[in-house]
TIKEBA-996741 format. One line per 3 residues: their letters; for each residue z negated, x negated, y negated of N, C-alpha, C, O. Coordinates in pm, 1 decimal. Layout:
<nodes>
A> Z/X/Y/Z/X/Y/Z/X/Y/Z/X/Y | ...;
</nodes>
This chain:
<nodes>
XXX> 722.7/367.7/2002.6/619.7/437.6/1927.3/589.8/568.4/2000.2/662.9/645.5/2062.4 | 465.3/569.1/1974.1/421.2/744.8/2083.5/445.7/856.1/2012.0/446.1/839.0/1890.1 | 465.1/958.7/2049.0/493.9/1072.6/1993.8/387.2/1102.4/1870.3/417.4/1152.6/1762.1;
XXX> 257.2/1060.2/1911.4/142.6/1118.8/1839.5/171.6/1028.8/1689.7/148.8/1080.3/1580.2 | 225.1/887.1/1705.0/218.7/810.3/1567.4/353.1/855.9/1530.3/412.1/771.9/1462.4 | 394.1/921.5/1544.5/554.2/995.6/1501.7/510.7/1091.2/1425.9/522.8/1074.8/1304.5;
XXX> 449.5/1214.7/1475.7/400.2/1308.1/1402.8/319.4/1269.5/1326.5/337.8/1322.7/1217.1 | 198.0/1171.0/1327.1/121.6/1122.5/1191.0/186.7/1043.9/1105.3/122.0/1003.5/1008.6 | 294.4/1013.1/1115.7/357.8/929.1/1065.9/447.2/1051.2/946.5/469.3/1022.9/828.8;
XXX> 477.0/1151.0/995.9/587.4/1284.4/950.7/464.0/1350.4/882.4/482.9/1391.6/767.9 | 360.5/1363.4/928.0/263.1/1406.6/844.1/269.8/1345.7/707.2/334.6/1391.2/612.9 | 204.3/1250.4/707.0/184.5/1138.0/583.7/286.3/1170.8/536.0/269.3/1254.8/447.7;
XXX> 423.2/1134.4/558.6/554.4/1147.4/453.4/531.4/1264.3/385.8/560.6/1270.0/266.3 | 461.9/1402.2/468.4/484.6/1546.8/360.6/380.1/1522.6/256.2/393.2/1542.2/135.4 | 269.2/1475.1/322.1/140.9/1459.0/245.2/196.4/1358.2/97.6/162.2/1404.8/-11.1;
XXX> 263.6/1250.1/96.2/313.2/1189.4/-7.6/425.1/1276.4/-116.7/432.8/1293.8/-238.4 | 491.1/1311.2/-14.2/606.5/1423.2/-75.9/510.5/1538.1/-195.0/530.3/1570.2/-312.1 | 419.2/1568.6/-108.3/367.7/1716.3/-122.7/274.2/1675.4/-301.6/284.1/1744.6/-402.9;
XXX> 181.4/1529.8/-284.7/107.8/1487.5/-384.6/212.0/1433.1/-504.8/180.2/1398.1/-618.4 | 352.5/1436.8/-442.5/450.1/1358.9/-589.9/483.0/1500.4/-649.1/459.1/1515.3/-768.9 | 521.0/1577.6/-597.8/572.9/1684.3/-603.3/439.3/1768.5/-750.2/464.1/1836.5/-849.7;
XXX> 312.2/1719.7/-694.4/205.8/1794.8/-771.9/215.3/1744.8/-894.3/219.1/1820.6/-991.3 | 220.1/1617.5/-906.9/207.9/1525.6/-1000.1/297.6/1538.5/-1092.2/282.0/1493.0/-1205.5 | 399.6/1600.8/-1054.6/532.8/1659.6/-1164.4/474.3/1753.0/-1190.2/442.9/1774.6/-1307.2;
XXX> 440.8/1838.4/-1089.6/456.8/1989.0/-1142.2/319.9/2013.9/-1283.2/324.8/2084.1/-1384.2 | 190.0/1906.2/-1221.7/71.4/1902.7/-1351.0/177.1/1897.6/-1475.3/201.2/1989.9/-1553.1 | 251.6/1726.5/-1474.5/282.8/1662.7/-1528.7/407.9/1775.3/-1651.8/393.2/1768.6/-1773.9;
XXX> 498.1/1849.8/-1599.2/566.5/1949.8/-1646.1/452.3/2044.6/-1754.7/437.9/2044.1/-1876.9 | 399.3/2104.4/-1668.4/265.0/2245.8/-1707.2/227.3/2114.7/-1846.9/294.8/2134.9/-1947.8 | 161.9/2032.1/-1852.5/116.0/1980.0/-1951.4/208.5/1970.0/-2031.8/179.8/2024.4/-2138.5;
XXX> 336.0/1911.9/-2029.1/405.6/1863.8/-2190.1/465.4/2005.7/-2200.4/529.9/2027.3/-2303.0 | 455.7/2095.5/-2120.1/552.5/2214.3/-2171.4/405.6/2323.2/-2258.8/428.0/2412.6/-2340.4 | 286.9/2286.7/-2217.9/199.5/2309.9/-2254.0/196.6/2286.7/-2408.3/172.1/2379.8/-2485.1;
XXX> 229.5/2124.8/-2463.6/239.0/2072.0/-2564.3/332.6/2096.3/-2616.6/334.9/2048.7/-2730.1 | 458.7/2176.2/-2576.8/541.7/2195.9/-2685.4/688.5/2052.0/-2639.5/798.9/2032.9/-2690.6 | 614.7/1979.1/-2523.1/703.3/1911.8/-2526.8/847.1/1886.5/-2373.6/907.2/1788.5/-2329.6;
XXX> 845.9/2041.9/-2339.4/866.9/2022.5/-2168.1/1020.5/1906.8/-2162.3/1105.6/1898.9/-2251.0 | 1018.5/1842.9/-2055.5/1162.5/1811.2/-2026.8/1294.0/1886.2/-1995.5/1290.3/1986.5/-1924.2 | 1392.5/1847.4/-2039.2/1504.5/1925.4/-1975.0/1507.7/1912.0/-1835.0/1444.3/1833.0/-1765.0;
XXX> 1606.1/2016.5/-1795.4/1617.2/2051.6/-1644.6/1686.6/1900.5/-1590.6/1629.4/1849.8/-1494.2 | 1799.2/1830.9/-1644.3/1815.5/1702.8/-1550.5/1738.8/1604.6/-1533.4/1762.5/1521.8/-1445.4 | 1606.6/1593.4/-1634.2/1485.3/1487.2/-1606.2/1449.1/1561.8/-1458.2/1454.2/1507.4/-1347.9;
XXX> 1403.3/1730.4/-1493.4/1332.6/1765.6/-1373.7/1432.4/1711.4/-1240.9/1382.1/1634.0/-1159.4 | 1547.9/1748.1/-1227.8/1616.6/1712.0/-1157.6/1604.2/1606.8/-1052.6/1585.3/1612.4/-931.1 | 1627.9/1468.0/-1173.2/1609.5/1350.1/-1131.4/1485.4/1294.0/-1080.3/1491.3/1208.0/-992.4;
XXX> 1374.2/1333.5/-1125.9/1224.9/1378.4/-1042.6/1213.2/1370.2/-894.4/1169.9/1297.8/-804.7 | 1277.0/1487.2/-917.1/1301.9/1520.2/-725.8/1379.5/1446.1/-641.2/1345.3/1422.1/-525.5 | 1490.2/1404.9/-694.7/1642.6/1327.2/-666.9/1507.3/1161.3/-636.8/1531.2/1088.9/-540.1;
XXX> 1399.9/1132.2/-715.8/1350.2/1008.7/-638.9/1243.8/1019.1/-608.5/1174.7/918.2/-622.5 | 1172.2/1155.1/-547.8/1081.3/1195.4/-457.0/1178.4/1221.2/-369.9/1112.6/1204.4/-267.2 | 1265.0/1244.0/-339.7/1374.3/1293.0/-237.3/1392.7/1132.5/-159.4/1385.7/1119.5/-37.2;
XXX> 1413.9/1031.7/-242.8/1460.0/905.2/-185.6/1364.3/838.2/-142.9/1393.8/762.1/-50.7 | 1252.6/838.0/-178.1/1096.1/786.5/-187.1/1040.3/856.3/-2.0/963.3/789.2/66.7 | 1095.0/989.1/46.5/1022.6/1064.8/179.2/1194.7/991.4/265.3/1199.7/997.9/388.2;
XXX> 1288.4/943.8/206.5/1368.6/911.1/295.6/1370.2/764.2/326.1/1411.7/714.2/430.7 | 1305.7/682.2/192.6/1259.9/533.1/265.7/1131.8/526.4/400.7/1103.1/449.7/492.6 | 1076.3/670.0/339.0/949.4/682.1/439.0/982.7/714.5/599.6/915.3/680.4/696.8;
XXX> 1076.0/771.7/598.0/1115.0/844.1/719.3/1226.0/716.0/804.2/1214.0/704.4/926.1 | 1326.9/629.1/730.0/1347.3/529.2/780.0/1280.8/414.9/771.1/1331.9/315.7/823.0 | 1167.3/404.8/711.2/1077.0/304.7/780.6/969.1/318.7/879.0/900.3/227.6/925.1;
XXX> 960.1/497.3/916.9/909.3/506.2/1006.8/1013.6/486.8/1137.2/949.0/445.6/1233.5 | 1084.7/495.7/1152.7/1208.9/551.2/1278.0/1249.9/387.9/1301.4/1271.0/360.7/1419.6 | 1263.5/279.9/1209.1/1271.5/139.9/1229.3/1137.4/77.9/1279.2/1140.2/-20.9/1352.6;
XXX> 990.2/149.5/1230.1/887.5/65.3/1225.3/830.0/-25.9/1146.7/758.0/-114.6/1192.7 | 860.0/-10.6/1003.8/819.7/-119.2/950.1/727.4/-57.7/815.1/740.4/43.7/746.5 | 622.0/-178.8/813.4/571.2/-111.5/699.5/673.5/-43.3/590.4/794.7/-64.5/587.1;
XXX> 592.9/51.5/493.0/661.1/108.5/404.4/643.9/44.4/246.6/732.6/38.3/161.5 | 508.4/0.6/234.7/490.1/-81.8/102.5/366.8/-157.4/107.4/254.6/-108.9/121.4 | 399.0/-292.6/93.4/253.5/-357.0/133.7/215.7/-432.4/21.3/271.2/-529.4/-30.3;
XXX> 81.1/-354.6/-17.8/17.6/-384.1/-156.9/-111.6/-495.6/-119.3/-122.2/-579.0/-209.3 | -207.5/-514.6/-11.4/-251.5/-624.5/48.0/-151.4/-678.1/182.5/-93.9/-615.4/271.4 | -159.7/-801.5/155.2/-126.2/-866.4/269.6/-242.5/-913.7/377.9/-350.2/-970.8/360.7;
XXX> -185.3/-873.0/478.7/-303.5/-909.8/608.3/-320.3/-1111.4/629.3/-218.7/-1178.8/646.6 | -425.5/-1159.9/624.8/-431.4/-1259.2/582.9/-518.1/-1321.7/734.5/-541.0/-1441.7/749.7 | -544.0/-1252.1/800.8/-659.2/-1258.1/917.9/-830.1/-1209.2/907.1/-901.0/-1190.8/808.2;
XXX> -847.0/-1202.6/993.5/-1013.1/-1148.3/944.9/-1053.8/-1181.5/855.9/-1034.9/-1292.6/806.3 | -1137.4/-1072.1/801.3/-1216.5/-1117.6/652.8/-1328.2/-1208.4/652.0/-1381.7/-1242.1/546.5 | -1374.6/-1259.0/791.1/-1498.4/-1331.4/797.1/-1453.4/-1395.8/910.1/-1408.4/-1345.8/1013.2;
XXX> -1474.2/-1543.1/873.4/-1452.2/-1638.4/986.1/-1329.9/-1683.0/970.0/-1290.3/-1739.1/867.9 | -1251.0/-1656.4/1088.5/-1104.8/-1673.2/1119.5/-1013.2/-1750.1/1064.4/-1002.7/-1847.6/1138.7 | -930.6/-1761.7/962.2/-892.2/-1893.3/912.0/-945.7/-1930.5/810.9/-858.2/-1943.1/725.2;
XXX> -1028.6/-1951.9/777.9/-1104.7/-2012.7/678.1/-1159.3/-2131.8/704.8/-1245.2/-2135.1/792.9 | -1123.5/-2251.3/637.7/-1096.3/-2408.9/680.1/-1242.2/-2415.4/660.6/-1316.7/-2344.4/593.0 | -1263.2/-2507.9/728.9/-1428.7/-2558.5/768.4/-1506.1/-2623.3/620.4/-1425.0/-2689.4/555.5;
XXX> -1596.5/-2619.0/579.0/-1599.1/-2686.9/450.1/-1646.0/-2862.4/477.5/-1732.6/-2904.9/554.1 | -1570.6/-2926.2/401.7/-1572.2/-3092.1/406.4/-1721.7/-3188.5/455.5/-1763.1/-3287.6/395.5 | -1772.2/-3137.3/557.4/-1886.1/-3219.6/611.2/-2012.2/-3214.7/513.4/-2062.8/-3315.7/464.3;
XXX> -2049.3/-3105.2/495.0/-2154.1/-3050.5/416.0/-2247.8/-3112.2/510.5/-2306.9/-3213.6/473.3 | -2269.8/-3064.2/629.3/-2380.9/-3078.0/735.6/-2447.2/-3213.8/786.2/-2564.4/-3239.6/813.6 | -2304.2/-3310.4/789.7/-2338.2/-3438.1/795.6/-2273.7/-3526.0/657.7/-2174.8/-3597.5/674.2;
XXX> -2319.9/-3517.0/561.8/-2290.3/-3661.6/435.5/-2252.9/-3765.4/504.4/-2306.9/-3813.1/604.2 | -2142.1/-3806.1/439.0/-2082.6/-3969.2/498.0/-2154.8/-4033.3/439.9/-2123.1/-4149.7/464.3 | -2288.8/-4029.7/333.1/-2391.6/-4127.7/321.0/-2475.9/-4062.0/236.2/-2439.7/-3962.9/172.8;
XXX> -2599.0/-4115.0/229.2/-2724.4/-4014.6/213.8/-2789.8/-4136.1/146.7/-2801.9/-4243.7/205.2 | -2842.9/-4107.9/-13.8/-2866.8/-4188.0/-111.4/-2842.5/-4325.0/-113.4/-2927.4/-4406.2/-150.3 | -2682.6/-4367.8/-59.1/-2638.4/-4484.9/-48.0/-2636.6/-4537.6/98.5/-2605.6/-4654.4/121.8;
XXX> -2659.7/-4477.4/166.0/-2662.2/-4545.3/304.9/-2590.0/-4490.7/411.5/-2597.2/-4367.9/417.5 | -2545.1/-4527.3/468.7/-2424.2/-4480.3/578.4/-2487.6/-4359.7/665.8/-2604.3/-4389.8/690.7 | -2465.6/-4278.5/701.9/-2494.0/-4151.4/761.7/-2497.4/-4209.4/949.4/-2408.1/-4287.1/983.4;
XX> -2564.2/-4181.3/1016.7/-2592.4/-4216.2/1152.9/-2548.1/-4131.0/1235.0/-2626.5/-4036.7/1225.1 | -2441.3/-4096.0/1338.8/-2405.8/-3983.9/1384.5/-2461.4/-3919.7/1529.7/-2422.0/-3809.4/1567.5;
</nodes>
């Protein structure tokens, strides 16, 4: 792997880190807003699997392997394996009569 997909790669992990991290912190500001904040070991545990979440990221970058695959690559979207359709073009017979090739 080149240096450059290393560092975009370390990028992205903060960028994920950085957006989980927000998502608590809204997520906190609101129920404590409501009267309803969590205790400190929820907050805790929060972090404890944003913490594990930038370290699957970081060893699946350093192995190479995707990190979570929500489409599967199937081949081009047009063309490519997509089975021929059953002799549309030539009918094996045409209002009863054998098709001429």
């Amino acid at each position: 792997m080149s240096l450059s997909g290393i560092l975009l790669g370390l990028i992205n992990i903060a960028i994920v880190v950085v957006i989980l991290l927000l998502i608590g912190a809204i997520a906190l500001w609101l129920l404590s807003f409501l009267g309803w904040a969590p205790p400190a070991n929820i907050q805790k545990l929060y972090i404890a699997i944003v913490a594990l979440i930038a370290l699957y990221m970081i060893v699946a970058l350093i192995f190479g392997i995707a990190t979570i695959r929500v489409i599967q690559y199937k081949g081009p979207m047009i063309g490519g394996n997509i089975p021929p359709a059953p002799s549309i073009m030539k009918p094996e017979s045409y209002h009863g009569q054998e098709a001429k090739a």
